[in-house]
C-alpha positions in Angstrom: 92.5 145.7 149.8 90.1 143.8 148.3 87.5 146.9 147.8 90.1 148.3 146.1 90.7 145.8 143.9 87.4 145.9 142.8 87.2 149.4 141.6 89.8 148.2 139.1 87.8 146.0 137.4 86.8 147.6 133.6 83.3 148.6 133.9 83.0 148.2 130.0 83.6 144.3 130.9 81.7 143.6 133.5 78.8 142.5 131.0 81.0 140.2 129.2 81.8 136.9 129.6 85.0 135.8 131.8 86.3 136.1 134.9 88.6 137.8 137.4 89.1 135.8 140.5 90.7 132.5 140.2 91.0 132.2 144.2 89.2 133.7 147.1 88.4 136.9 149.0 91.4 135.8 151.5 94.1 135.2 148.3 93.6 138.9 147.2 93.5 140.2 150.9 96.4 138.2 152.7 100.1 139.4 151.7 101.3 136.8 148.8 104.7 136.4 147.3 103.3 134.4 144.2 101.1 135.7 141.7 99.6 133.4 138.9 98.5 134.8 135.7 96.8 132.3 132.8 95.8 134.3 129.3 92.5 134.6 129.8 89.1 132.3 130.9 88.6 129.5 128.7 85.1 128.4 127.0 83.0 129.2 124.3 81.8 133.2 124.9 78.7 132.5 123.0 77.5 129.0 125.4 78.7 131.0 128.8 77.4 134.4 127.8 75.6 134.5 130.8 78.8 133.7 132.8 79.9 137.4 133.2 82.9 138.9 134.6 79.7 140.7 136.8 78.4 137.4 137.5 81.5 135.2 138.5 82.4 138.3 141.1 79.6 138.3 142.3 79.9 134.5 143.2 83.5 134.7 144.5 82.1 137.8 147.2 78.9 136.3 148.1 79.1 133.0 147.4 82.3 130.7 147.5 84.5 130.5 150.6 87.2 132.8 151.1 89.5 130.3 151.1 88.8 128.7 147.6 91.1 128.4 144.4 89.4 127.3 140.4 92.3 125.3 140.3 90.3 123.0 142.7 87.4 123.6 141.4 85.4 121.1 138.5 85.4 122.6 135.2 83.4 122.8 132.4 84.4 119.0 131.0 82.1 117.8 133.2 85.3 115.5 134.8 84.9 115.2 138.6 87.6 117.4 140.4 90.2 118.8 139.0 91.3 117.6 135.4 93.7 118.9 132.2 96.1 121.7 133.1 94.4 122.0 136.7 96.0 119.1 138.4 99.5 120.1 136.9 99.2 123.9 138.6 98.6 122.4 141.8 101.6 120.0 141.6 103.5 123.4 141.2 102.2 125.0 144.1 102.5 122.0 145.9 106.7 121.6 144.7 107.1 125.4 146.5 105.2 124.5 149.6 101.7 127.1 148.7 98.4 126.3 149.1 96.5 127.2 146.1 93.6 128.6 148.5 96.1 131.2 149.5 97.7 132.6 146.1 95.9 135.2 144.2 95.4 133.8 141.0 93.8 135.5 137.6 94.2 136.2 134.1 96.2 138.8 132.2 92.4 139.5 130.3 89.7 138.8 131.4 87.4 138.1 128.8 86.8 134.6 128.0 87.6 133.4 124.0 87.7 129.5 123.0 91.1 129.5 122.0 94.1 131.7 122.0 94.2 132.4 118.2 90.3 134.3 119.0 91.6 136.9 120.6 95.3 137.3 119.2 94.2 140.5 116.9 92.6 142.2 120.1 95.4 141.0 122.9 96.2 144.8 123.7 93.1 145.8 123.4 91.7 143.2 126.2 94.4 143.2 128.3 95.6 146.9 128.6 92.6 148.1 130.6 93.1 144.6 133.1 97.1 146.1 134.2 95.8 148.3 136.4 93.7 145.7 138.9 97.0 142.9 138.1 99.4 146.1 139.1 97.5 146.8 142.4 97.6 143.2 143.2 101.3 143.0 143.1 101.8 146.0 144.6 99.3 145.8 147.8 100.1 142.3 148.2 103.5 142.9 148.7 104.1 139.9 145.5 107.6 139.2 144.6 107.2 136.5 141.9 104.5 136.3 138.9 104.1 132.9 136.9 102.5 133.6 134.0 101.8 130.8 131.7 103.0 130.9 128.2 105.0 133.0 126.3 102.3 135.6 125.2 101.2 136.7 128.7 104.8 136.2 130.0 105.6 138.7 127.2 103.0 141.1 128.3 103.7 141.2 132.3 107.3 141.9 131.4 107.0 144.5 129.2 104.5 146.3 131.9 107.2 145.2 134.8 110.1 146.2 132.9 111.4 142.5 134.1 114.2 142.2 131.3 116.9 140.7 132.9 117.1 136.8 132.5 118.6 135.1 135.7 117.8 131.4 134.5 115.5 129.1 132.1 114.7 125.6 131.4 114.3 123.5 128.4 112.1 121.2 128.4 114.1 117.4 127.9 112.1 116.2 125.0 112.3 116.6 120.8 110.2 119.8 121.0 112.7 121.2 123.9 110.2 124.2 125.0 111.9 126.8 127.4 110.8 128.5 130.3 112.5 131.0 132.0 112.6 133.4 134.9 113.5 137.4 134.7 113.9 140.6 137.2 113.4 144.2 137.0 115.0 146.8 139.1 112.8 146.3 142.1 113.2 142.6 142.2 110.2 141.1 141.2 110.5 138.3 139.4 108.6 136.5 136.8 108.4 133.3 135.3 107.5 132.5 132.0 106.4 128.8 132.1 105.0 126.6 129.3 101.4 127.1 129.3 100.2 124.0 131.4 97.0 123.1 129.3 99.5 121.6 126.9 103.0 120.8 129.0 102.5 118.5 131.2 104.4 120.1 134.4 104.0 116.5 136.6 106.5 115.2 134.4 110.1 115.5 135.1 111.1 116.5 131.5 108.6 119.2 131.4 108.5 120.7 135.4 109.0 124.2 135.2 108.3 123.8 138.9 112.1 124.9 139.8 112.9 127.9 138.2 109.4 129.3 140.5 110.3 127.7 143.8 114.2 129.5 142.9 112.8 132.7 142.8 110.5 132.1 146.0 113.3 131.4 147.9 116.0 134.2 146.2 113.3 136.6 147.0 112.4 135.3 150.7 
């Protein structure tokens, strides 16, 4: 499956930089029922131009174990082990019993941009010519529930699932009173829309958006 998955990736971005693979060869090769999708790779293009989509495939293939997850991983702050929205993704996983080493994990585009408002102009543009690898992956890996974090991917991975049915949401019990919320299609896969964890902090109570996941996990079991 994996081979497969590869021939999906857009030649036209292999050269730039960002990523695919936020977990290992045995994530995408292992049946999942969760699939996580961020935006897109984080970073300034320009300092991590070498840092290609090529590159960081590469690595994952040839280099990094097969069980591995980014989530785990240190990032580019410099901070030892995992820090900033990392921890708070795996408390999630943790709250519906998955290792992180186990769930295919990736980005709805995967070219990397400093900040959201970078790429806002171009979203369908990047991320039309990713569906096709994030379809396969939910398809050959048999996934029944995609968290996608924040409203614009959410958006985007309903609209290509046709998920427009809302079976539940939380707000979030603070002044700013952000919602997440889970939908279905047809076929019964699920996904989540959760607040985007590099700015809600999911380890807190108020803000977990842990339940409406580990719901759907078990609906769809």
């Amino acid at each position: 499956m994996l081979d497969d998955f590869l021939k999906l990736i857009p030649q036209e971005l292999l050269k730039r930089s960002g990523a695919v693979f936020y977990s290992g060869r045995k994530a995408f090769s292992t049946p999942s029922p969760l699939y996580i999708l961020g935006l897109n790779p984080g970073g300034s293009p320009t300092e991590m131009a070498d840092y290609t989509v090529a590159k960081h495939t590469e690595e994952v293939l040839k280099s990094k174990p097969e069980y591995w997850s980014e989530y785990q991983e240190k990032w580019r702050d410099g901070s030892e082990g995992p820090s900033g929205m990392q921890p708070r993704v795996l408390y999630l996983l943790r709250q519906v019993n998955l290792d992180p080493q186990k769930v295919p994990a990736s980005n709805v585009i995967f070219e990397r941009s400093a900040r959201e408002k970078d790429i806002k102009s171009r979203f369908s543009e990047l991320a039309g010519p990713c569906w096709k690898f994030h379809q396969a992956v939910i398809e050959k890996l048999g996934v029944r529930v995609v968290l996608c974090f924040g409203k614009r991917s959410g958006l985007w991975v309903r609209e290509r699932l046709n998920a427009n049915t809302l079976v539940d949401q939380f707000i979030e019990n603070n002044n700013r009173h952000w919602i997440s919320a889970s939908y279905t299609n047809s076929n019964g896969i699920a996904v989540v829309v959760a607040t985007h964890p590099s700015i809600a902090d999911w380890t807190n109570s108020a803000t977990d958006p842990s339940h409406l996941v580990k719901k759907m996990l078990e609906v769809r079991n």
